[in-house]
C-alpha positions as CSV (number, residue, x, y, z in Angstrom):
1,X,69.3,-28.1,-56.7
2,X,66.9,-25.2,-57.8
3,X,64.2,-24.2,-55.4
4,X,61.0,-25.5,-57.1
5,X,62.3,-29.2,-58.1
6,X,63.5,-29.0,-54.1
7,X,59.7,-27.6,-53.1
8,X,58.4,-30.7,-55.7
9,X,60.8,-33.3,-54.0
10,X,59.8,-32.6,-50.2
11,X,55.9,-32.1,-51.7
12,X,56.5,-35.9,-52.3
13,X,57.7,-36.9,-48.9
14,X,55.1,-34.6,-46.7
15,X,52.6,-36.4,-49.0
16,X,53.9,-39.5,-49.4
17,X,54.2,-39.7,-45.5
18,X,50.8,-38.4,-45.1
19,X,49.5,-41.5,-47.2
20,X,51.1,-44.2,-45.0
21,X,50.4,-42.3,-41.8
22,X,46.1,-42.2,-42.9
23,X,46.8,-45.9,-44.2
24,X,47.9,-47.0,-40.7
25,X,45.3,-44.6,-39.0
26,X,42.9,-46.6,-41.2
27,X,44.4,-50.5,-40.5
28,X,43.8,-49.2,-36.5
29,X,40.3,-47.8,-37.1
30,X,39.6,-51.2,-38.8
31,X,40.8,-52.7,-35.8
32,X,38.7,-51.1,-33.5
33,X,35.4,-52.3,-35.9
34,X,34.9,-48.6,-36.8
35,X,34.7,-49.3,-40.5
36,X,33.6,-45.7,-41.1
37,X,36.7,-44.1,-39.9
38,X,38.6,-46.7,-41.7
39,X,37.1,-45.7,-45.1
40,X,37.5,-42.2,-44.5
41,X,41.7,-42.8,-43.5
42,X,41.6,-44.8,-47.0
43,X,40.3,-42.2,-48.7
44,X,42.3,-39.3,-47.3
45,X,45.7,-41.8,-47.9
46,X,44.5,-41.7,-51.5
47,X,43.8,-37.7,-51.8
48,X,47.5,-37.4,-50.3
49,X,49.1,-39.9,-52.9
50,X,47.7,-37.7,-55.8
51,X,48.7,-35.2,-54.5
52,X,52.2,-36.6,-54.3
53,X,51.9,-37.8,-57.8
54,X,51.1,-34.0,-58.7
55,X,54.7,-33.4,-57.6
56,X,56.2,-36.1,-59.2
57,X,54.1,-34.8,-62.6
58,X,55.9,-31.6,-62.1
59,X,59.6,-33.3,-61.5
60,X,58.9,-35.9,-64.7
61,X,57.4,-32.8,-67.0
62,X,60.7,-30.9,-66.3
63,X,62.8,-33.9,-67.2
64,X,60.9,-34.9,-70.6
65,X,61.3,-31.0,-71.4
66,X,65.1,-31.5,-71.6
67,X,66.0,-30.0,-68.1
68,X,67.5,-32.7,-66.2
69,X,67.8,-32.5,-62.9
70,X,70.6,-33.9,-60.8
71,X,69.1,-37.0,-59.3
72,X,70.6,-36.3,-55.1
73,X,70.0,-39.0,-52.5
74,X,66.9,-36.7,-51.5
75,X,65.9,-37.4,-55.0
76,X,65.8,-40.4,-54.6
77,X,64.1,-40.7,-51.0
78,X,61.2,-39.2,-52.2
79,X,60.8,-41.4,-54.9
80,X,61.3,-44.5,-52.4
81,X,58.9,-42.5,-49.7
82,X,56.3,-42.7,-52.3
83,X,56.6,-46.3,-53.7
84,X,56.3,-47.4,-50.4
85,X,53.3,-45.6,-49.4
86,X,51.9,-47.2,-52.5
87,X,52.4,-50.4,-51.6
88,X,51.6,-49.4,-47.5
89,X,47.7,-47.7,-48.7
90,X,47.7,-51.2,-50.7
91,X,48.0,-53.1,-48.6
92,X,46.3,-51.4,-45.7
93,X,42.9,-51.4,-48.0
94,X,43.0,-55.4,-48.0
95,X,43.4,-55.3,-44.4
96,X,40.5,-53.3,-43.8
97,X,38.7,-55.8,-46.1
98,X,39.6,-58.2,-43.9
99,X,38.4,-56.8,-40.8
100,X,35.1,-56.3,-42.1
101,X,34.6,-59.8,-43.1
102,X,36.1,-61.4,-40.0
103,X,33.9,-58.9,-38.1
């Protein structure tokens, strides 16, 4: 596996993993009524999924230019890692939502 799609891959899982860590930071802030801290966990799970999708950018733009690369089970982690953190930062903005009304 060359060295920058391996750098682009583990860009995805730090971030990715960053994401669902501030989007369960955020569900626990919500929690405790501190709405404030919820918001800004929300917002830094959001900066660390664009910058995930930055590396996936870089991993798609390589393959549309004709230079495959072989897809690994890392590959495919990180691809997994970030769909799920999706879904996680989702998921953890409703439940903030619904912290705030019930409180």
């Amino acid at each position: 596996m060359e060295q920058q799609n391996l750098e682009a891959i583990m860009g995805l899982i730090v971030h990715a993993g960053n994401a669902k860590s501030d989007a369960v930071e955020a569900i626990q802030a919500a929690k405790q009524s501190d709405f404030s801290e919820a918001e800004d966990k929300i917002t830094a799970a959001e900066n660390a999924l664009v910058e995930a999708h930055h590396a996936q950018t870089g991993l798609l733009t390589q393959e549309a230019q004709g230079n495959n690369m072989e897809v690994t089970l890392l590959a495919v982690h990180s691809q997994d890692h970030l769909m799920t953190s999706i879904a996680f930062t989702d998921l953890a903005k409703e439940i903030v939502d619904i912290y705030k009304r019930i409180g």
